[in-house]
N, C-alpha and C positions, 0 to 999 in steps of 0.2 A: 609698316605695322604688322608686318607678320611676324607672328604666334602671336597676337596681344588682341585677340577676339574678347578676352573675359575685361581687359582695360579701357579699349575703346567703349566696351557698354555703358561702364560706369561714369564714362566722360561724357558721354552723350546722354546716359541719363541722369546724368548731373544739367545738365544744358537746359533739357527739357523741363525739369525742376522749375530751375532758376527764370526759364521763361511764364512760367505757369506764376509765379509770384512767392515761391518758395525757393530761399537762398542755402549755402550749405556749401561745402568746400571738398576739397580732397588734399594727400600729398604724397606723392611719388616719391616712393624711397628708393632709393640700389644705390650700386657702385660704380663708379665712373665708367663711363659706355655704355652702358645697360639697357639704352634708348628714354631718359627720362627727358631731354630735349625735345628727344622727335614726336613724343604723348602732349608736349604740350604747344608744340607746331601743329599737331593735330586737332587738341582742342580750342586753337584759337581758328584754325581754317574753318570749322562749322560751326563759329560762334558767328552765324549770321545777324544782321541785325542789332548786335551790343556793342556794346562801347568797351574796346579791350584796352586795359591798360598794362603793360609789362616792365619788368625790371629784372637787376641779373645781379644779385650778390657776387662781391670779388674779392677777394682776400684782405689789399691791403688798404681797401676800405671797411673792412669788418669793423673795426674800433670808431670809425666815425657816426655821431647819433645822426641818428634818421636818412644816411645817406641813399639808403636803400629806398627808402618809402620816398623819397624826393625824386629818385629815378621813377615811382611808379603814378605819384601825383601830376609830377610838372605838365604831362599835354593838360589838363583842368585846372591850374590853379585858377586860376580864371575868374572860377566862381566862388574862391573862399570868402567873396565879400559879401554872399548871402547869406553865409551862416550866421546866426545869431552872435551879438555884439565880442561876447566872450570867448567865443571860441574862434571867430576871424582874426580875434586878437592874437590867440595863441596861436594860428596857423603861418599868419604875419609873421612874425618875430621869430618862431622857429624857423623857418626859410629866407629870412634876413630881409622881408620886405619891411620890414618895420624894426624899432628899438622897443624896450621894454623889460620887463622884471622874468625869468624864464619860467615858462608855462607847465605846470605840473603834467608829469607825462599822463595822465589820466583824461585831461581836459585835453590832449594832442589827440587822446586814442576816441575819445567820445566826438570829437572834432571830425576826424578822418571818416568815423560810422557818420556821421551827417554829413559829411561830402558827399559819400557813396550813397547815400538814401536820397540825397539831389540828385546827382547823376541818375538813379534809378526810374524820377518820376518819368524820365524823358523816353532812356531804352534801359532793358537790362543791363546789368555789366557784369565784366567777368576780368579779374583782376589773377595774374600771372607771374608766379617770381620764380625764375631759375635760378640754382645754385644757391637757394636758401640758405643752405649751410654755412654761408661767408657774408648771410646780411647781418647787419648789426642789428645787437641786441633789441635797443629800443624801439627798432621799426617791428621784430619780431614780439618784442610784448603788446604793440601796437596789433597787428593781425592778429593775436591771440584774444585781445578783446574784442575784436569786429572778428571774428568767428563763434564767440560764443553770443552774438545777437544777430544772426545772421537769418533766424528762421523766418520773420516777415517781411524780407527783404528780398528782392528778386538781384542779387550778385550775387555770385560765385568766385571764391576764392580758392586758388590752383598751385601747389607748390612744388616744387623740385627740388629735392636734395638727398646728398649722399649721407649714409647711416655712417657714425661713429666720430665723423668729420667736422672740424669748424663748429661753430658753434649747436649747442643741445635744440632740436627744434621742438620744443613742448608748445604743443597746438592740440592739446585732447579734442576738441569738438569738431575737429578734422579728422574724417574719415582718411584712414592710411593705406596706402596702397604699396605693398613691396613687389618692387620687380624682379624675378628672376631670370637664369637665363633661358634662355631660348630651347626646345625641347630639337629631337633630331631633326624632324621633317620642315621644323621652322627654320634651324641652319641651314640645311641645304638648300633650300629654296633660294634663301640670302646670298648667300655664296655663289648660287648659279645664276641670281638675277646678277650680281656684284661682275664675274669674272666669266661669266659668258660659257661656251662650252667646256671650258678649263672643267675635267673632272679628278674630283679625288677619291682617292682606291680609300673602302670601307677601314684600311685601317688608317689611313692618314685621318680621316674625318673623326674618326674614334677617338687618335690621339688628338686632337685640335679640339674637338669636344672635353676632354677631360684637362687639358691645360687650359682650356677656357673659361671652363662652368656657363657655355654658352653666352656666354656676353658678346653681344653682335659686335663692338666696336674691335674688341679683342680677335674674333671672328678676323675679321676683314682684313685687319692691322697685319696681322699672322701670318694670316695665308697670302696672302700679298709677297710675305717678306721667306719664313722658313716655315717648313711641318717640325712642332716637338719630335724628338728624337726617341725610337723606340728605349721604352728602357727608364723612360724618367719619370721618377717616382713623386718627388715632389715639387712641383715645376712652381715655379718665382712667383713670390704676390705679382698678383695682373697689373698694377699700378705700377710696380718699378717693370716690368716688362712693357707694357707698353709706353711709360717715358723714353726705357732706353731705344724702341722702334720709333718715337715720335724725331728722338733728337740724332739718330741715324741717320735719316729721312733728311733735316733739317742741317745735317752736315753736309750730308751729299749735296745739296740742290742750292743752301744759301751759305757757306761759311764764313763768306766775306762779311754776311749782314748779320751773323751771330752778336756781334756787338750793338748792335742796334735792335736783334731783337732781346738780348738782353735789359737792354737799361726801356725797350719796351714795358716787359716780364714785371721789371721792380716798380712802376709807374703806377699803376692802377688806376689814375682818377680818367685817362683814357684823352686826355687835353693835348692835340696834338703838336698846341703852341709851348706847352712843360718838356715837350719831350726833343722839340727843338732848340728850345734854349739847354736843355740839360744834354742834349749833343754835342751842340758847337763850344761848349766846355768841358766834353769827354776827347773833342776834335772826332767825334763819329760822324759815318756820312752817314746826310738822310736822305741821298736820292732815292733808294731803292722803294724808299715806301711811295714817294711820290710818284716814281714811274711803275707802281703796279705790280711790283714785283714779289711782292710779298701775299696777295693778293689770297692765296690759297692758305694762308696761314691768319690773315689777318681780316676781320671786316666793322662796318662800321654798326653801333645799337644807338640810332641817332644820331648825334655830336660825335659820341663816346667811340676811341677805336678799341678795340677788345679783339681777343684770339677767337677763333674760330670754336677749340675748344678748350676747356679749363685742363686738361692734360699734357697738351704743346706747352700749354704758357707756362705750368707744373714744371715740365719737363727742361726749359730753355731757361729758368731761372736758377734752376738747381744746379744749371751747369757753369755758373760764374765762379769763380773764387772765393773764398771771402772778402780779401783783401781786393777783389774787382766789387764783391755787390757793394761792401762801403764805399768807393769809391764811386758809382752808381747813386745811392746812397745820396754821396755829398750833393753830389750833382744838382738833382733832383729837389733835394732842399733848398738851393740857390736860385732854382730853377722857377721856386712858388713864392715870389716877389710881391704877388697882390695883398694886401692887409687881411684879405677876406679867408684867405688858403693857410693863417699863420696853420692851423689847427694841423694840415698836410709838410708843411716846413716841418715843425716841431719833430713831428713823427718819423721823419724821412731824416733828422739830425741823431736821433733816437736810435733809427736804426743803423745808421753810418758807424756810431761809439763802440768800441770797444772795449773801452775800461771806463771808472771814474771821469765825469764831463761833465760840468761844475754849468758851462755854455750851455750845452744841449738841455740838461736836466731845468734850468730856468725854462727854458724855451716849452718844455713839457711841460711845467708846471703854469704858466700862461695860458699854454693849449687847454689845460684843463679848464682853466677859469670859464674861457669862453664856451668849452662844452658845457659846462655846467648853467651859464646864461642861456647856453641852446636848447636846458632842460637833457642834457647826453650825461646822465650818470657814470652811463658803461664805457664814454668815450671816455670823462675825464679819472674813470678810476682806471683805463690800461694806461693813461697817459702818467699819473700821477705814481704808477705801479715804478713803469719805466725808470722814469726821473729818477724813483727811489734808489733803484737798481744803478744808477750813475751818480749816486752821492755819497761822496766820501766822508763827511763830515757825519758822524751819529745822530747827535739832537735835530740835526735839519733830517736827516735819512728818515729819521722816526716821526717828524712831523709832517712828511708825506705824507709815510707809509698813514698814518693814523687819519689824515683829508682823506687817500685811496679808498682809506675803508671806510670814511662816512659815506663819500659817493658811493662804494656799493652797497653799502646799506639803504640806502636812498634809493635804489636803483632795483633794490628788490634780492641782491645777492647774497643772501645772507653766509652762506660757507667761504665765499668768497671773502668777504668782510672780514669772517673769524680768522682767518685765515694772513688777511693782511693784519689783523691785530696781533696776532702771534709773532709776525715780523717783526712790530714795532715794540713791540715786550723785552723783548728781546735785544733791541739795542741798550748797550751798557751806561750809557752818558744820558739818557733821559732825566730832567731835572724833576721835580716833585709834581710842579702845576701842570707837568706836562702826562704825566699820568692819568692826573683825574680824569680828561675826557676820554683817556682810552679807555676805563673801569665802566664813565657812563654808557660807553657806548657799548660797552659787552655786555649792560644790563639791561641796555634798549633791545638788544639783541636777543636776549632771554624772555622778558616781558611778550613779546610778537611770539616769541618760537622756541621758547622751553619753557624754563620754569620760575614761577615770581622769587620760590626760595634764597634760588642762584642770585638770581637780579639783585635780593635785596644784600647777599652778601660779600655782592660784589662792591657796590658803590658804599657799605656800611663805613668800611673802615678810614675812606675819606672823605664824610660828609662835614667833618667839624673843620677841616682844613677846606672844603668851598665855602661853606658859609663865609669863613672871616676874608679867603681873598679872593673872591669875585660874589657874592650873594647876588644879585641882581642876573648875572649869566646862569647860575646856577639854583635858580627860584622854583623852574620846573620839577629837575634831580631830586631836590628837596622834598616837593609835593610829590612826586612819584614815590618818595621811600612813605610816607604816612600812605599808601594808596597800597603799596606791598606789603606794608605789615598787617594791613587788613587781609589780602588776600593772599596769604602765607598763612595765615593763623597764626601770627608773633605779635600780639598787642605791646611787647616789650618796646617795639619798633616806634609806639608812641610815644611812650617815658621816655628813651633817646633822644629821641626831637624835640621833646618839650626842651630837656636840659638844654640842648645847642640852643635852640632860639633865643630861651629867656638871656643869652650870653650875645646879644646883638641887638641894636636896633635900627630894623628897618623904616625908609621913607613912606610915610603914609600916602603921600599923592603919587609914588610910580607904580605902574599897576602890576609889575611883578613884584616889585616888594609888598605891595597890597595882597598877594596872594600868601607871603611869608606872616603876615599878621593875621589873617585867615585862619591858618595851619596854630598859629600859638594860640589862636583862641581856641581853636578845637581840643587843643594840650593840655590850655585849661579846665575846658569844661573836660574832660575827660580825668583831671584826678580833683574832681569837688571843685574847685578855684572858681571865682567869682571871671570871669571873661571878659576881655575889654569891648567896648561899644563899638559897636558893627554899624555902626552910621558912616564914617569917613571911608573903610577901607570896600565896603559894598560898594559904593558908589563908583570907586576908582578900578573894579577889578571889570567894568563896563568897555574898558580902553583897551581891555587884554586881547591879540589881534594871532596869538599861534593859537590852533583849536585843540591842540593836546593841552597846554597849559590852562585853555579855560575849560577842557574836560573836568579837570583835576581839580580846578576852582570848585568846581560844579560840583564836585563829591563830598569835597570837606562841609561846605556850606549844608548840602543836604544833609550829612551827621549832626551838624548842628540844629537838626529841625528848621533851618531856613529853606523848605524847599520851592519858594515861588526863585530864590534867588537861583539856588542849584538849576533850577529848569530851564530858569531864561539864561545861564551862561552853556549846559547842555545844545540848547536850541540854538542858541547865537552859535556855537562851534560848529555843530551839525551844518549848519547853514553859509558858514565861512568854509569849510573843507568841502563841499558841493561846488561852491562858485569858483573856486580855486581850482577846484578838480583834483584837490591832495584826498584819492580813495584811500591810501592809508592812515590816516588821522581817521577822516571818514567810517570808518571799517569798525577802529577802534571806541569811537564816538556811541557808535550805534547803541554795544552794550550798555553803555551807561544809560542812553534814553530807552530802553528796552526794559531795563530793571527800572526804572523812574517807573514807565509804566506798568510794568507789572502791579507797583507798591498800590496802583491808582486803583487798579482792578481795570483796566482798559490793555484786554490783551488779546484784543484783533491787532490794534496800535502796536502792543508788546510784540507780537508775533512779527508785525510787517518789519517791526527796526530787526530784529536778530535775524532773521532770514537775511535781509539786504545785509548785514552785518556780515556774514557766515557766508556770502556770494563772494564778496569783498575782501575780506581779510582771506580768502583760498587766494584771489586774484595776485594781491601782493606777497603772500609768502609766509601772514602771520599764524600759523598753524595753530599757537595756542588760544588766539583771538579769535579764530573759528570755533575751535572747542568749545570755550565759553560761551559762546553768542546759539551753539546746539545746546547747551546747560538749559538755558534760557526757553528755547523751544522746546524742549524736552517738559519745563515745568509747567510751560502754559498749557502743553498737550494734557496734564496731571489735572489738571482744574478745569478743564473743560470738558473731561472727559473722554477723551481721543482713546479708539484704543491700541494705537501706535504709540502710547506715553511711555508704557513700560519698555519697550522695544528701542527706544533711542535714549532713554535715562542709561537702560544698560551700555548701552555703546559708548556714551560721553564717561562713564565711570573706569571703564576699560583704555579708553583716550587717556583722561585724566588722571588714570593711576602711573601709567608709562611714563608720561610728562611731570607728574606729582604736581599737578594745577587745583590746588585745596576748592578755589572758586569755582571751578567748575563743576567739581565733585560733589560741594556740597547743595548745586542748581539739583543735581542730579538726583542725589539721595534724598532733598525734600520731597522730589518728584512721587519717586520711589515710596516714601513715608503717607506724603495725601494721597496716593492711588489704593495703599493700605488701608489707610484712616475710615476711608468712604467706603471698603468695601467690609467692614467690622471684621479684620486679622490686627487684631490692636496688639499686637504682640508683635508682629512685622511691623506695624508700624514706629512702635518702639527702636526699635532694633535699626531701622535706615534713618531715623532721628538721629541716633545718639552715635551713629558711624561719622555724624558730622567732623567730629570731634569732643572733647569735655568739657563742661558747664560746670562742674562742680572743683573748678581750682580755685587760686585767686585770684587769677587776670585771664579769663575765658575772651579767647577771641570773637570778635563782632557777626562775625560768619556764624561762628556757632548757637548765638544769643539770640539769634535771627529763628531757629527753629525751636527756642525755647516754650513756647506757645505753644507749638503743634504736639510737640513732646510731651506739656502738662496734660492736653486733652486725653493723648492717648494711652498716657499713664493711668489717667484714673481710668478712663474706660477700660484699664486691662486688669484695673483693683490694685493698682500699685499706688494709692493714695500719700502713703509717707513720702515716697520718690518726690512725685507730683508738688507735695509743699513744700521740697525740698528745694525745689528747681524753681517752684514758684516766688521764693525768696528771694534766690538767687540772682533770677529778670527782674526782680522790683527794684535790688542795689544797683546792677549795672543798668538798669535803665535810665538811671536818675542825671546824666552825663546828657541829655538832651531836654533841649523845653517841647520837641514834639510831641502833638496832645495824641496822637496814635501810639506809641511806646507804653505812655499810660493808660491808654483804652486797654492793652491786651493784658498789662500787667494788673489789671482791675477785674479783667475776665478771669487771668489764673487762679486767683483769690476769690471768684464766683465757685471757679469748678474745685476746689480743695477746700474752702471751708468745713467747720462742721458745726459754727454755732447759728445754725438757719437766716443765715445771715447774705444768704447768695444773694437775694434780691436787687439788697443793696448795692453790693458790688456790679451786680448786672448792669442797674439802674447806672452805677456811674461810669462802667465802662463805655455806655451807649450816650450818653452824655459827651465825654470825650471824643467818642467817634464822630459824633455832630461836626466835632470844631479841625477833623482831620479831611483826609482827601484819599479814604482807602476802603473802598464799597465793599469787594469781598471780607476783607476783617469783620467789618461791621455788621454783615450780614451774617456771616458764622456766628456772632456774638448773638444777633438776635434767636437766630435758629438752636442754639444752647440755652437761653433762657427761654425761650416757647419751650423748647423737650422739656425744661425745671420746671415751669408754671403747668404744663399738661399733667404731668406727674404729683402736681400738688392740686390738682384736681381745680385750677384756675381756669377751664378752657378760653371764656372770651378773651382772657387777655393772652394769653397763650394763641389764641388765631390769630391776633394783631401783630405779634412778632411774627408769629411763622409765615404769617401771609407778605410780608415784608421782606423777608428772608427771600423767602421764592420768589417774589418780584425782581427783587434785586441780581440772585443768581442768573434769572433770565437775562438779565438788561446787560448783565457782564460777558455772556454764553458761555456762565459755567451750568451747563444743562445738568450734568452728574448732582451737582448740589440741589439743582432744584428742585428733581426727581427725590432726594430727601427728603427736602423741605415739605413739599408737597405729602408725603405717606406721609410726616406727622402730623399735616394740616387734616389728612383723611382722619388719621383714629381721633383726631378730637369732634368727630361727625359732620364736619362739613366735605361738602360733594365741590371736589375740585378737577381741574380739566391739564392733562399734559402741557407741559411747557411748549411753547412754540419758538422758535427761532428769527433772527430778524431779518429782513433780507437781504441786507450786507453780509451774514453768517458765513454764507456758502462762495465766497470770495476769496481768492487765492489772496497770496500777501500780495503780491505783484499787482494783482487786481485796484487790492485796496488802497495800496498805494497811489495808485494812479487815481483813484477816485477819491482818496483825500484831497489830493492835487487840484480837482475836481472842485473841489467845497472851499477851495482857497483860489477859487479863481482863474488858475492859470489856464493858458493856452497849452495846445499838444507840445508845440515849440520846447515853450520853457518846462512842462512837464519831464520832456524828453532830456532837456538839459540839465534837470533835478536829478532826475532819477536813471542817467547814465547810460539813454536808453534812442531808439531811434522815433522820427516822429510816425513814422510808419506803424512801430513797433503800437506807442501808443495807443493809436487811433485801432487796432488789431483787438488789445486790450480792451479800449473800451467798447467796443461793438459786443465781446462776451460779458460784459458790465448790464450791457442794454438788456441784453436776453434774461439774465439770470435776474435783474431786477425787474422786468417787467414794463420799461419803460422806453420812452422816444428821444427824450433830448437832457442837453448838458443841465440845463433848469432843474428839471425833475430832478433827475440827479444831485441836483445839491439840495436839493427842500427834503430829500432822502437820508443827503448825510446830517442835515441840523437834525431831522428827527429824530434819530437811532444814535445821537449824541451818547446819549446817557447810558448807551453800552459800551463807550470808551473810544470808539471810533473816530472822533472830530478832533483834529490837533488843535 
């Protein structure tokens, strides 16, 4: 540990942390030798008292899923049969204790945070991985989410890995620690503990320092061997210098066992009984390892044999032939005879090929299968990459490459993905059908993490060619394009679909074609058409079992003003991508029930889903999906008066312009526009209204129609009255494409606020009639609070207090407090003495909070809380203790007689 006074603190007061009952991580970065080995031999020697668990990424187990994280599990699996039903399942099955359907890597990674929150109640733990750089992927997105829930947790998670190397370690909520090298006084120290009085002349140390960069192992290696030579200017990356001192070393003392430790080197799973059978078919002898001879080169982590260091092993692999490591290679392949190991055969034939391998490339393609039962995206898309790369035949080459890329899509890789689609694009002999899911899947692609534009003009041009030869596989793609031509601003995108539909007919009783009759109703109510009866295919869209598909159910239904149906297939999806642990459906999900509740005026509710939305969709990758789900929070911030509203509208419009995400943008600019509205710059408000887009064409998109309301109010309040009944016209035609009686509350309002034959009343009167029979409290409330200002003004006060006093109730019960504060000054100038709005005590609750306390009002335990909400049970029970404080109360009861109370501010699912 000398020179590394400033690393040891942080390791030890990491320790200290973690024993105190606060968890948190580090990762040791450098370059091979640099000492990140010896920092974490150090922090396991005074990790007194915890339960260390370690593991060691190795190269050519990178591509296997979880191989890493089963190195760091196996002393506990023990206990996976106390975690709750779901996730034993999935921890089963992932490590072959059991069969079953492959467990969404989400429900593995939330799985693994409640092993470690078990292990915790007993002693601290402190979880240990070297050579991170060569773990695979999906154990590393695994630590990624049990690092970002690590605060109430007394583990510590410790990593080691070289910068630039094997795979990218993205762990932000891991504090990073780069090693440098070693300053003068720490060399020499080294050197003179290392080699005893052996002294070097200040300039041998000079030169040995600067061909170094102080890297201790380099150090040692060196000076052991030669001093740089005066004069050399720019002396050899340190990694191929110290291979070629490792494999020196390694000629002189073993040359005979070079062949054994090569077909070592290529081995990786470390099984001493693989590496025996794949000798006595190289005819290698294996006495030497047996009689200890190797000893200095080689040792045991467990079972496992492994080199001493990952630079020998570097270094003695690199020194085979090619035409020796195939051979090695074959071996090896032969070697993993167990049914259990196809996954290491396949790999090991993979790598033995040289050209086209018709054999091997099956055998990959197999492998993949099984990683993908394992829930190993990342395994089975290097497997399935490979395969590609060994297939001579075009249409099969591309119907890899085209799997390769769903699993990385699946997997979270989205560049990677694009990347293998470009492969597959590219081959010449692709037949038509085989196209289509490449185009779907680069619009899946776009949807998560560019732009809906793209998406929709991707899959446009063969939508008519799925409908007729697969509609049933292709029911979702479908309901996706009606879903981007709304949030594109292409209403054209409906006339389209209407045409394809009416030119098929789908089975009423299967529930994706249920969802294609859905879609043609909505076709029709959307150009006049009388719409066929929603009785048979309602019922049957109840069986729909993907949560993207019943999202997307969920939207058209709600345009059709069906929204008890839209909610309960929202909810049903919401609550199938939870159990499942698929966070990205999950992620995606959330927006929709977040705009649901917006519509509701329940936007503590609103806030908690886009928040959890915008955690989630960063986690898996969907960047646009974030954006949106900030849209979201941005607008509830607008209407409750936050006054961080305008500060994240801005930032989601700057987002949203770079990506061209129209829905996002126009989350944003409504934002933007009620933050105006309410503060009377009615000319600003104007102005982020109609940034939406135009209202005044002939097929104005839905997005835009949506702000048509806010637009009327603030036109006339700007004295732009002709505008105002221009546009008010305009919402009354396109409104008439739904039987929702909210659509006609507002479009009853607009004709309150533009008439001129004294006739508002009326219209008031029937827009608040209409509102009765909807489910959208702030609308209704703004309606009242516009007819109380018309009635004060026509010098009606009492009836003008009975709205406005309703008005203000209402704002309160929603915590749009900014409106109440309105409402209220014009309850004052009609002479009554009114008092500040007060807030509820659920108010002051984080989303986190309240979700947990919704959880709360539904009964559940911390357990299944925790397993809702992707969270630890520790973490829970953390939460609600600040739940306790800020409401005032003692126990989980209270808490719920709390949340029926405060219902009717939107709070209660």
């Amino acid at each position: 540990m000398l020179g590394r006074d400033d690393e040891t603190e942080v390791l030890e007061s990491l320790l200290r942390h973690v024993a105190e009952g606060r968890g948190g991580g580090v990762i040791l970065q450098g370059e091979p030798g640099i000492g990140k080995t010896a920092l974490l031999s150090y922090i396991e020697e005074r990790a007194t008292g915890f339960q260390v668990l370690r593991a060691v990424g190795v190269a050519p187990e990178s591509g296997f899923a979880y191989a890493t994280l089963h190195q760091l599990l196996l002393p506990v699996l023990g206990l996976v049969d106390g975690l709750p039903g779901p996730q034993a399942r999935a921890m089963n099955i992932l490590f072959g204790r059991a069969h079953g359907a492959p467990p969404d890597p989400f429900l593995v990674a939330l799985s693994v945070l409640s092993l470690l929150s078990l292990l915790a109640d007993r002693q601290p733990v402190l979880c240990v991985v070297d050579d991170a750089h060569w773990a695979d992927q999906p154990t590393l997105k695994t630590l990624a989410f049990v690092a970002r829930r690590l605060d109430n947790e007394p583990v510590a998670l410790v990593l080691a890995a070289r910068v630039d190397e094997g795979h990218g370690i993205d762990l932000p909520d891991l504090r990073r620690v780069p090693l440098m090298g070693l300053d003068r006084e720490a060399a020499k120290a080294l050197l003179a503990e290392r080699f005893g009085e052996r002294r070097l002349t200040e300039s041998a140390l000079n030169h040995l320092l600067a061909a170094t960069g102080g890297n201790p192992l380099a150090l040692i290696e060196l000076a052991g061997s030669r001093i740089p030579p005066e004069g050399t200017h720019e002396p050899p990356a340190m990694t191929d210098e110290l291979q070629r001192s490792f494999l020196t070393k390694v000629r002189a003392r073993h040359t005979e066992s070079l062949p054994l430790l090569q077909l070592i080197a290529a081995d990786g799973s470390g099984s001493t009984d693989v590496i025996e059978k794949a000798a006595a078919s190289l005819r290698v002898d294996i006495g030497p390892l047996h009689r200890g001879e190797l000893d200095e080169l080689l040792t045991h982590d467990g079972p496992r044999l492994v080199f001493r260091h990952p630079l020998i092993r570097s270094a003695i692999h690199h020194s085979a032939t090619a035409d020796r490591q195939a051979a090695i290679h074959r071996a090896l392949a032969s070697a993993f005879d167990d049914p259990a190991d196809q996954h290491r055969r396949a790999w090991h034939l993979g790598q033995a090929a040289v050209d086209h391998d018709e054999q091997a490339a099956e055998q990959l393609e197999r492998s993949a299968e099984q990683a993908a039962l394992r829930g190993g995206p990342a395994a089975a898309m290097a497997a399935l990459s490979r395969a590609a790369e060994l297939t001579a035949d075009g249409p099969r080459r591309g119907r890899r490459l085209w799997t390769a890329a769903h699993a990385a899509l699946h997997g979270g890789f989205t560049a990677k993905a694009e990347e293998l689609l470009d492969r597959a694009e590219r081959e010449p002999h692709l037949k038509e059908e085989d196209r289509i899911p490449l185009a779907v899947m680069r619009a899946i692609v776009a949807v998560f993490a560019g732009s809906p534009e793209d998406a929709l003009d991707l899959i446009r041009p063969w939508m008519p060619r799925a409908l007729h030869l697969d509609r049933r596989r292709f029911a979702p793609t479908v309901a996706m394009y009606g879903d981007l031509g709304i949030r594109a601003l292409r209403p054209q995108a409906w006339s389209d679909l209407g045409g394809w539909l009416e030119e098929i007919t789908p089975a009423p009783d299967d529930p994706e074609e249920a969802v294609l009759l859905l879609l043609r109703r909505a076709c029709r109510a959307r150009t006049g058409r009388d719409p066929e009866p929603a009785v048979r295919d309602t019922a049957v869209l109840g069986s729909l079992t993907d949560p993207i598909t019943m999202t997307l159910a969920g939207a058209v239904a709600r345009g059709l003003g069906e929204h008890e149906l839209g909610r309960r297939l929202y909810r049903d999806a919401g609550r199938l991508a939870r159990t499942s642990g698929s966070l990205g459906a999950l992620a995606w999900n959330l927006e929709y029930q977040a705009a649901d509740e917006i519509a509701r005026g329940r936007y503590g509710l609103a806030e908690a889903h886009a928040e959890e939305g915008c955690q989630f969709a960063t986690e898996v990758g969907q960047s646009s999906t974030a954006c949106r789900n900030r849209g979201l929070l941005a607008f509830c911030a607008a209407v409750r008066g936050r006054p961080d509203a305008g500060e994240l509208a801005t930032e989601v419009l700057a987002e949203g312009s770079d990506r061209r995400l129209a829905d996002a943008m126009s989350y944003a600019w409504r934002a933007l526009g009620l933050i105006e509205l309410g503060a009377g710059r009615y000319r600003e408000a104007v102005r982020h209204f109609e940034a939406v887009g135009a209202w005044d064409i002939d097929a104005p998109a839905d997005l835009v129609m949506g702000t048509v309301p806010d637009l009327v109010e603030a036109l006339v309040r700007a004295g732009e009255r002709d505008r105002a009944a221009a546009a008010t016209a305009r919402y009354a035609q396109w409104s008439r494409h739904t039987a929702a009686p909210e659509l006609g509350a507002l479009a009853a309002r607009c004709r309150a606020l533009t008439c001129t034959d004294g006739a508002a009343d009326v219209h008031y009167a029937e827009s608040l009639r209409l509102h009765a029979s909807s489910d959208s409290p702030l609308e209704q409330a703004r309606t009242e609070l516009l007819f109380g200002e018309w009635l004060r003004r026509d010098r009606r006060r009492s009836q003008a207090q009975r709205h406005l006093r309703g008005a203000a109730e209402t704002f309160r019960r929603i915590g749009a407090l900014a409106w109440a504060d309105r409402a209220l000054g014009e309850l004052r100038a009609t002479g009554e003495s009114v008092r500040a709005p007060e807030a509820g005590a659920l108010s002051s609750l984080t989303p986190q909070e309240l979700r947990i306390t919704l959880a709360v009002g539904e009964g559940l335990t911390n357990r299944e809380i925790a397993a809702q909400l992707f969270l630890s049970p520790r973490t829970v029970d953390y939460h609600l203790r600040k739940v306790f404080q800020k409401a005032d109360i003692t126990s989980r009861a209270e808490l719920m007689r709390l949340v029926l109370t405060e219902s009717p501010a939107g709070y209660q699912t």
